[in-house]
N, C-alpha and C positions, 0 to 999 in steps of 0.2 A: 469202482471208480473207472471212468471210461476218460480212452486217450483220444487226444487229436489222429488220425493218420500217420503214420511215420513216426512217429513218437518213439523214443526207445524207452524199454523197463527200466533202466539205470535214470532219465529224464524225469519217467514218473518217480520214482522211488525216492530219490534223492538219497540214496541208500550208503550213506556214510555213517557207520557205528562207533556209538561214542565209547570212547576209552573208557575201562571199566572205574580208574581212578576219580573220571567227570561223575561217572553215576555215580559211587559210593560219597563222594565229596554235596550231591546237591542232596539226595539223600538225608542225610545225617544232619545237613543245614535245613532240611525241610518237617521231619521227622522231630528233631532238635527233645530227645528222651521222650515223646509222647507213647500210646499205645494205642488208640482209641482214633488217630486220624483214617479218616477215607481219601483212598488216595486215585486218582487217575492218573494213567499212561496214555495221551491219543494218538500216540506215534510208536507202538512197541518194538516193530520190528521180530528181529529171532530172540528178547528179551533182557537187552544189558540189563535193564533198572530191573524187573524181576529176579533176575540170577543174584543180583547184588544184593536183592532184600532177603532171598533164601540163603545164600552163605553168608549171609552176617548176622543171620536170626534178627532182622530188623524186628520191632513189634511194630502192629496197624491192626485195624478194623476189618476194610476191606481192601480191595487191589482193582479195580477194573482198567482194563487194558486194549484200544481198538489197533488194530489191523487190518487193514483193506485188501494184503495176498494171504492167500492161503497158506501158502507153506511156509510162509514166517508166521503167521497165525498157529498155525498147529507145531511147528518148531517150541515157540512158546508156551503151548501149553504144557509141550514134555516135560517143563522145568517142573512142575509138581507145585508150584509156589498153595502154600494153604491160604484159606477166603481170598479166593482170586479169581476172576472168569476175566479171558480175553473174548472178547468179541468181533469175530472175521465181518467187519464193517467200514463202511466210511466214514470217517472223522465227523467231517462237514453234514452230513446227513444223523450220525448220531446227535451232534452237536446241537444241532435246529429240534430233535425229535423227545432226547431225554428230556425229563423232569428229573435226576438226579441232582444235586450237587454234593460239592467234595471242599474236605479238607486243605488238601495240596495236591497238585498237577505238577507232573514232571516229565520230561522226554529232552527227545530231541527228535523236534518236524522236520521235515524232509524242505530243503533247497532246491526247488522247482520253481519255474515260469509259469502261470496258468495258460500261458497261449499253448501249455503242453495241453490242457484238459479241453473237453467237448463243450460244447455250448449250455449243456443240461448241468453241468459240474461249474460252471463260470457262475452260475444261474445262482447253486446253494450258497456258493464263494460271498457274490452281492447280499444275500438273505443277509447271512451274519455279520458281513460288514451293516447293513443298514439297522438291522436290530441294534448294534451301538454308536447308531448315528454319527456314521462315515461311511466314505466311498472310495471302492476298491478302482485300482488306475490298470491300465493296463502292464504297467511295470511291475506288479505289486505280485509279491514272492509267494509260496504258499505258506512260509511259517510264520508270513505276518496273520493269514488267517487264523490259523490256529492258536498265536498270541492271544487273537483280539477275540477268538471263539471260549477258549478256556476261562478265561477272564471273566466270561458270562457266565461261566457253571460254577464259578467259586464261591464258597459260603461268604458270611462279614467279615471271619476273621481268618480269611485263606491266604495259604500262600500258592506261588508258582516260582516252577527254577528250570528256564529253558535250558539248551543250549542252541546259541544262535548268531548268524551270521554278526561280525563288527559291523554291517553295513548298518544295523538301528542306529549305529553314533552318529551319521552324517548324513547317508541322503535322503535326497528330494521323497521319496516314494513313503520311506519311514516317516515323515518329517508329522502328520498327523496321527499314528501311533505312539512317538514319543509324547505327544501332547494327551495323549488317550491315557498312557499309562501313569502319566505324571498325575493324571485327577484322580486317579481311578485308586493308587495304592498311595499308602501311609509312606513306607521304609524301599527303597528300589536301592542292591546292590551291584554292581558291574564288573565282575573278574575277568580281567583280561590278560590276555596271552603275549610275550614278547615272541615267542616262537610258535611254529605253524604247530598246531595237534591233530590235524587230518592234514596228514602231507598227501594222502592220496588227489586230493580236490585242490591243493594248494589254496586252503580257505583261512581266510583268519576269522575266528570265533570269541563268543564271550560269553562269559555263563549270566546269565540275566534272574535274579535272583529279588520276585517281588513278595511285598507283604500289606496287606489290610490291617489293622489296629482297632479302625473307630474313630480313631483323632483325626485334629483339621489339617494336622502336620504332614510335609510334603516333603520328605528329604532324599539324601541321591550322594552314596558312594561310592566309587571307582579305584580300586586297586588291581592293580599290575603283578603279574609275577614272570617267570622265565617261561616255566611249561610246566604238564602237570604234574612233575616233581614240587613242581613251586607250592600248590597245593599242599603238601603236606605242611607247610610254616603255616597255616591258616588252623583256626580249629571256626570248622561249620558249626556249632554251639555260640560261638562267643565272636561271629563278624563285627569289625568295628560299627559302632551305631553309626548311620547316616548321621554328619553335621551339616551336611549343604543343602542348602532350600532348593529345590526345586524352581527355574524359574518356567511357568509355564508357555511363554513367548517368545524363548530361546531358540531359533533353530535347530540346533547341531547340539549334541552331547559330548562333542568331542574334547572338550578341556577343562570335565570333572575329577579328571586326575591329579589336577592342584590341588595343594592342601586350603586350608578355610582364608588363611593370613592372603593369600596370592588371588585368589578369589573376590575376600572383602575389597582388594583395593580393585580388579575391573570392577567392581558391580558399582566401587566409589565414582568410577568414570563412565561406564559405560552410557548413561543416562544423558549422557554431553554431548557436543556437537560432535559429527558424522560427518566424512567426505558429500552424501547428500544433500548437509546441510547448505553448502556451498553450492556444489556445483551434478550437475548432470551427468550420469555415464554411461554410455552405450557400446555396444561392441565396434569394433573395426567395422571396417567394407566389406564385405563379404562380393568379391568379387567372381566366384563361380571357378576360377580358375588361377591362382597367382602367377604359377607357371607365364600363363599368359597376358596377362595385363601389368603385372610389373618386367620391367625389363631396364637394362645396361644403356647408356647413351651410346656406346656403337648399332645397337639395334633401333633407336630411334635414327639416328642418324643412317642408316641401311636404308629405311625401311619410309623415309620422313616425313615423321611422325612429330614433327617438334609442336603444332597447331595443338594435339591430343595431349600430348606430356605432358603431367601436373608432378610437383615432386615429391616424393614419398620418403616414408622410411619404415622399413619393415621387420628388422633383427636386432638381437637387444644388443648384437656387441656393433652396432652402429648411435646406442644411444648411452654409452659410457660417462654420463653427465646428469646433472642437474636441468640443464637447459639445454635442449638442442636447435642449433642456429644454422641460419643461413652458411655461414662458411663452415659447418659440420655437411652441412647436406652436401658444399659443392668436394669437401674432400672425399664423401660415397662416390661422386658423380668420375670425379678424377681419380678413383682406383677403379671402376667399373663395376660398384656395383648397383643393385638395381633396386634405383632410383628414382624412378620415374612410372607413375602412375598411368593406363594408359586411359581416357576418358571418352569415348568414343561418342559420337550423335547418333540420334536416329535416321538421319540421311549420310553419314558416315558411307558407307556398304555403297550408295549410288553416285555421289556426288563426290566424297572422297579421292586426293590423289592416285595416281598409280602406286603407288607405297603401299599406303593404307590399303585399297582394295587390295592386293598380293598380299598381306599380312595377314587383314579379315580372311581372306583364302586360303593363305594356307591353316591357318588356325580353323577352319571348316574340316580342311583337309585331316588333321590331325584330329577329328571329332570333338572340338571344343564349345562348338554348338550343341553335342549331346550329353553335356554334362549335367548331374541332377540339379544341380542351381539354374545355368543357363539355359536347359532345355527350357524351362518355363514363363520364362520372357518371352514379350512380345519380340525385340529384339536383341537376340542372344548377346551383340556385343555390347548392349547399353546398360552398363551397370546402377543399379539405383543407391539413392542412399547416400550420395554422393555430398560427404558434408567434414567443414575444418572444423580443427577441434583445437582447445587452447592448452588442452595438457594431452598425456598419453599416458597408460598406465597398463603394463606388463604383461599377458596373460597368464603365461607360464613361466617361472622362476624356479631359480635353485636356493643362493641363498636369502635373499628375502625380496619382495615384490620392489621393481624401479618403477619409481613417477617422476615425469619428465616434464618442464615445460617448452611446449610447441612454439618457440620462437622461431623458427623456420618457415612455418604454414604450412606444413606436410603434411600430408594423406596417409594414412595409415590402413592395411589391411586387416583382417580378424586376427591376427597376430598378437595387438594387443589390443585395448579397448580406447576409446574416444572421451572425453573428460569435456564436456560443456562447462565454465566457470561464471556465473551467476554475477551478474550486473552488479557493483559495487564491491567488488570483494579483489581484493590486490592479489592479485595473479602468482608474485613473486615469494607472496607470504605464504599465501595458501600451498606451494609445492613444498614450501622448506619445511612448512610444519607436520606434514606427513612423516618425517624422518625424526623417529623418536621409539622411542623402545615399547612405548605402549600401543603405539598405532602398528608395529613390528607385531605384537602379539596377538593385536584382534585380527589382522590380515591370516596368522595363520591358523586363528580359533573359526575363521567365517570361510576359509578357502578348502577346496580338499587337497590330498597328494594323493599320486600312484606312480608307477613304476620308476624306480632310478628315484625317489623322494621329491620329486617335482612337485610343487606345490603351485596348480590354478585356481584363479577364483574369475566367476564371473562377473557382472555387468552389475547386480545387485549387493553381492558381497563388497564387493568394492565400492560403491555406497554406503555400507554399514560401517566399515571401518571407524573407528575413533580418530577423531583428528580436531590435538587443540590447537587449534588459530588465532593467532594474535597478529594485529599488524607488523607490531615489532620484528617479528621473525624475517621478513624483509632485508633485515640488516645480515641476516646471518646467510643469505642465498650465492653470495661471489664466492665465500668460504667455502661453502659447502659444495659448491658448482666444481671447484678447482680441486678438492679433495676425492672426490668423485674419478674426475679427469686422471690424478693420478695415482688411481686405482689403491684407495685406501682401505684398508677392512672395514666390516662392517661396524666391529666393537671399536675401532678407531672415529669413526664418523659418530658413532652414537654415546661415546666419551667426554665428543666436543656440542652435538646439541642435546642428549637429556639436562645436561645444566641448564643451558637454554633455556628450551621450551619446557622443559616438566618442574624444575625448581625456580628459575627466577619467573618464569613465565605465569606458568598453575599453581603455585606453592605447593607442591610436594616436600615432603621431605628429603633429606639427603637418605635414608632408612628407604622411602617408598620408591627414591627413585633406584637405587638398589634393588631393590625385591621385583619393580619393575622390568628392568635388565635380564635379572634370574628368569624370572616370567616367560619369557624371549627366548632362552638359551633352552631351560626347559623344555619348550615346545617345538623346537626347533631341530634339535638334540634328538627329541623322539621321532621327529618325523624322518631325517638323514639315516639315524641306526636302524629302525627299522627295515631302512632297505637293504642293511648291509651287513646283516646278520652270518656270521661263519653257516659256509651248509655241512653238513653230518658227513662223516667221514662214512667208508666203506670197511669191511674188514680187513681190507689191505691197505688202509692206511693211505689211501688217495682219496682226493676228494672228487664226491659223486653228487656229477651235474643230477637235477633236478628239475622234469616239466612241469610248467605249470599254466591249467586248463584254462582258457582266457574263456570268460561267460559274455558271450554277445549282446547278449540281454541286460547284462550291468552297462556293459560298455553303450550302448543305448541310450540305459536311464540317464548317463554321464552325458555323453556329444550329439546325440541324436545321429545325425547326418553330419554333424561339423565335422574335420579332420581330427585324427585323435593325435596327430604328428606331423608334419610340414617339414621334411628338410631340405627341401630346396633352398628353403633361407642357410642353412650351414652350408653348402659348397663353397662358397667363398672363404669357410678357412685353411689357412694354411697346408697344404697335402705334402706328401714325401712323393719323389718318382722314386718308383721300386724297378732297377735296371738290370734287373735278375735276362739271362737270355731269350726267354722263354716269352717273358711279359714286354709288350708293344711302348717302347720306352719313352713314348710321345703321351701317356697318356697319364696323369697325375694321379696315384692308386695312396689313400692312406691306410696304410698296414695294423693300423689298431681298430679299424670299425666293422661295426660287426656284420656278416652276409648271412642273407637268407637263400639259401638253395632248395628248390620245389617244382617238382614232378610237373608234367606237360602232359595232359592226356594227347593221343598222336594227331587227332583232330584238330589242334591247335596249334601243330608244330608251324606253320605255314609263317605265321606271322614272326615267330622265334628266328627262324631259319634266316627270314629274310632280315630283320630285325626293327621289323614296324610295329610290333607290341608295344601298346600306353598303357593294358589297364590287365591285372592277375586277381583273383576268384581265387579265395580260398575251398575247401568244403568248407561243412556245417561245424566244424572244428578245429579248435588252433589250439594245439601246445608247444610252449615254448619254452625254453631258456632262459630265454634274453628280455630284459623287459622290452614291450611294444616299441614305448618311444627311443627306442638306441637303435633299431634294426636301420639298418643306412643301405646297402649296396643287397643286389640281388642278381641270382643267377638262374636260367632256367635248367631245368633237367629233363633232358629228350631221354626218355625210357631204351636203353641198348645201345645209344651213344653217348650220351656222359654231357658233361659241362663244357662252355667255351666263352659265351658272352660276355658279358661285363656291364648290366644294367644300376642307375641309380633309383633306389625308392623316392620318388618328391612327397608323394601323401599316401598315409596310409589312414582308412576311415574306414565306415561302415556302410554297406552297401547290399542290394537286394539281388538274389535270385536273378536271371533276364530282367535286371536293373535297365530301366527305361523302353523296354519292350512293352507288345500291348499283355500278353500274359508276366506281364512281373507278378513276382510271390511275396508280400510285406511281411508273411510272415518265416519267411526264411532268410534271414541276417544271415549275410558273408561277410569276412573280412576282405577289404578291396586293397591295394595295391597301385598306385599309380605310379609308371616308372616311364625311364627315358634311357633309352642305351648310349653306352659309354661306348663300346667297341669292345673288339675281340680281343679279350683276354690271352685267350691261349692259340696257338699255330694250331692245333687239331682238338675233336674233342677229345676230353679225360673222363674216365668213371672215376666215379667217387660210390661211398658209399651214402645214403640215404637212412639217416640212423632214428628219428623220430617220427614212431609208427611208419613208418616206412614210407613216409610221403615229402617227408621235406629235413632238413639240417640246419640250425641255424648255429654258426660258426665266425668267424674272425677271417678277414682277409689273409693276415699272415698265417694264420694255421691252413688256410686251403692251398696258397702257394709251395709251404712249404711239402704240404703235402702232396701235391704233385711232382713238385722236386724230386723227392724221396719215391716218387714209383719212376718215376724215370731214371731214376739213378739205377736201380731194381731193373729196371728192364735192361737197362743196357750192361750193366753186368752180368745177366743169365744170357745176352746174346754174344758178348766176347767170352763166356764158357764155352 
């Protein structure tokens, strides 16, 4: 198997070994008392699943076994396993070349990018993707290959039992594999992990457990356990039989963990009308820049700009309502925030006041022209796409997605998305009836979550959504508008319209619209806990923080280039001045958010020094902490001098290599950084220490203050010794 250049052995390899409990569990489910099955490994590794068949006197036929290094190849063979030959080969190439096939295939393939492999390995990758007629993206992981490879080598009535990324349940990239595997097998199982079981990769996995029969039946179970202790309440003999139909037009797989009863009733609705059906959705504006095109009416007023200023709204806790209106917007405007959209002409830049030309200026100044959105305008400040929309609807949510209608006329940036409402259709109705427990549950069977349990969905999903609309509901929009306003819960709001809209509305029962609710709560429930899972104690009984490898290459498949974070929109809440001696008591510090601290090669000091830095370059690596989306404030670290600044993160996204240069590298994702300084934190610098890989910290405001405290306090103590 040949690498890209630069490629690391840990890249190729994807070399996480499965617990021996995974192996002996799919095993026994695959085996299930035969003696006579031929079995394939195309991922062996140093041998879990062989070691596991030799100490348990599994019975089988044969054992063939591929490895592409050597010394896990020959490792393997030292196991002695009888009728077994590993084969020091490549998957993909044995895959295209055998006439074998087999009983049951099992492993676990290696979690790699192909942009790791050479062009000649990309090449066999497409073969076997096209022999089952599909096509490999260039997102596309390698153990989706070997899913969709093995699959081909299986007899009528073979089984496979991966272990594999949870990403099959949801994204884009898998999105025609699950549709592959749903035709392809009888019986498909889903064991999933509430706890991480390679905490080394901090991956969440799922044991993918298929079966052929013969029959036309297409069914699909998902059970849950804690971790692979969980495993043992299961007996692989006797998995529950799939009751769920497969639906093959499903996107996402993610909410076959409902039982049958919670299920019958979406599949009752699902068929129904659709946010779509109404009305149109598209993303916000993509303005290139928010930082700079929305802004405060003092800087309109600075700068006078009132000719350009359209009025916007961009933050969800400015749209705390049902409807946002005219006198919503002018109270943004009269607390300062930023309100106003900034719409610039093509003759803007010549013709333009002196304002405007000094603002298009300095905003050059500040490279806002070389941004990867703007760079590629004709003219950087003319934003396109420039269009009112009659609703808005949320991008990123906690607890469950706001839709709002745009009685104001405000412009909205990628923040949230834009809501076209379709000629004939009552405006008023069509937003209330989103607000119901079942449109709750498809928003978060159609959206995904990550870090901190945030749950987005895009432009499309938010089209799928279920949503029963009736005129009637009209009547229920002042209620519901005022309930909103003053900040009622969710299960209060959805107490007062499921009767509404789901029973007197749709005829539900009072039973479905219960089980509906639960539905909600369920999914909603999993998505929250998940993120906030106790972490494992240490032997001393403190708890140990825990990094985890953020994959660039997911995070791709996910935003492209969009922003994976925006907090420029949160400055405006509420901060604490921290009046400590030390800290510059002019400048508003919130003591609960979290800072990232990260090394400066000296090259770069220049700009630190002075404190003209917009934009920070990760390496080819980030582990973290702290989920992505929480990191808020940043600091740089001059190697031999320590910390002093006090910078804010506005965006943090994905960015290239000499990003806009003429040698940029596409295939080398950085995480990017866009930041704006606060001012000098400390009167001189401080070391710290640098505790993650040794290139960066990511920590809390009030833990770095205090900790500087405390070496000052140290220091001056050893000097009045």
């Amino acid at each position: 198997m040949q690498l890209i250049k630069d490629a690391s052995a840990e890249k190729l390899r994807g070399a996480y070994y499965t617990p021996p409990a995974i192996a002996s569990f799919i095993l026994h489910w695959g085996i299930n008392g035969g003696q006579d099955a031929d079995i394939l490994e195309p991922s062996c590794g140093d041998g879990v699943f062989l070691e596991c068949m030799r100490d348990e006197n599994m019975l089988f036929n044969t054992v063939t076994a591929i490895e592409y290094d050597v010394a896990e190849a020959n490792k393997a063979r030292t196991l002695g396993l009888h009728d077994s030959e590993v084969i020091n080969q490549d998957f993909h190439r044995f895959c295209l070349d055998t006439d074998k096939r087999f009983d049951l295939v099992v492993g676990n393939p290696p979690f790699i990018r192909y942009q790791y492999y050479d062009p000649a390995q990309q090449k066999l990758a497409d073969e076997i993707f096209s022999n089952a007629k599909l096509k490999r993206t260039k997102l596309t992981n390698a153990w989706v290959t070997f899913v969709v490879g093995c699959t081909q080598l299986l007899r009528d009535n073979g089984k496979m039992g991966f272990v594999i990324p949870s990403e099959l349940l949801m994204v884009k990239y898998a999105q025609q594999l699950r549709k592959y595997l749903a035709k392809t097998f009888n019986k498909i199982n889903i064991i999933s992990f509430e706890n991480l079981v390679f905490e080394e990769i901090q991956q969440e996995v799922l044991l993918l457990l298929c079966e052929k029969n013969g029959t036309n039946e297409h069914k699909i179970e998902h059970i849950e356990v804690k971790d692979t202790q969980g495993l043992l309440t299961l007996d692989p003999h006797q998995l529950r039989f799939p009751s769920k139909d497969i639906n093959f037009h499903t996107d996402k797989w993610t909410y076959y963990f409902l039982d049958k009863m919670e299920l019958d009733l979406l599949d009752k609705v699902k068929k129904a009308t659709t946010i779509s059906s109404f009305a149109n959705v598209e993303v916000g504006i993509t303005t290139g820049s928010n930082d700079f095109f929305t802004v405060p009416q003092s800087v309109v007023n600075m700068y006078q700009l009132q000719d350009y200023a359209r009025p916007m709204v961009g933050r969800s806790v400015q749209v705390n309502s049902l409807c946002f209106t005219k006198r919503d917007w002018k109270a943004n405007v009269a607390s300062e925030a930023k309100a106003h959209l900034l719409v610039f002409t093509p003759d803007s830049k010549e013709n333009g006041n002196e304002g405007v030309k000094a603002y298009l200026k300095n905003g050059e100044a500040a490279d806002i022209d070389k941004g990867y959105k703007t760079s590629i305008r004709d003219q950087w400040w003319v934003i396109p796409s420039i269009k009112l929309s009659d609703a808005l609807f949320l991008r990123r949510n906690n607890l469950y997605p706001k839709f709002v209608l745009n009685e104001a006329g405000a412009y909205t940036t990628d923040t949230m998305h834009r809501v076209f409402i379709k000629d004939g259709v009552n405006k008023k109705a069509f937003v209330a009836s989103y607000y119901n427990s079942l449109s709750f549950a498809f928003a978060e069977i159609l959206g995904r979550n990550f870090g901190g349990g945030c749950l987005e969905l895009m432009p499309s999903e938010v089209g799928g959504i279920y949503l029963p609309y009736r005129e009637e509901n009209e009547k229920i929009f002042d209620t519901l508008d005022h309930m909103l306003r003053k900040k009622a819960t969710a299960d209060e709001i959805l107490d007062y319209t499921d009767e509404i809209i789901l029973h007197q509305g749709m005829g539900l029962t009072e039973d479905e619209v219960k089980l509906a609710r639960s539905i909600w709560h369920k999914i909603i429930n999993r998505r929250l806990t998940r993120e906030t899972l106790e972490k494992p104690m240490n032997k001393t009984g403190k708890e140990k923080e825990k990094h985890m490898q953020l994959n660039f290459f997911d995070l791709f498949g996910q935003y492209e280039l969009e922003p994976i974070t925006q907090n420029f929109m949160a400055r405006e809440d509420n901060v604490v001045e921290y009046c400590k001696k030390r800290i510059h008591r002019k400048q508003p510090i919130d003591q609960t958010k979290n800072l990232l601290i990260c090394n400066v090669k000296k090259d770069n000091w220049e700009q630190y020094l002075d404190g003209s830095a917009k934009i920070y370059y990760t390496g080819k690596k980030f582990p973290t902490t702290v989920a992505l989306n929480k990191l808020y404030y940043f600091m740089p670290y001059l190697s031999g001098k320590g910390i002093r600044d006090l910078y804010y993160i506005k965006i943090a996204r994905l960015g290239y290599r000499k990003e806009g240069q003429k040698n940029e590298d596409k295939n080398d994702l950085r995480l990017v950084f866009e930041i704006e300084r606060i001012g000098q934190l400390f009167d001189n610098y401080q070391k710290v220490k640098l505790e993650i890989w040794r290139t960066f910290t990511d920590t809390t405001m009030e833990k770095i203050v205090k900790l500087i405290e405390q070496q000052d306090y140290k220091t001056k103590h050893r000097n009045n010794k």
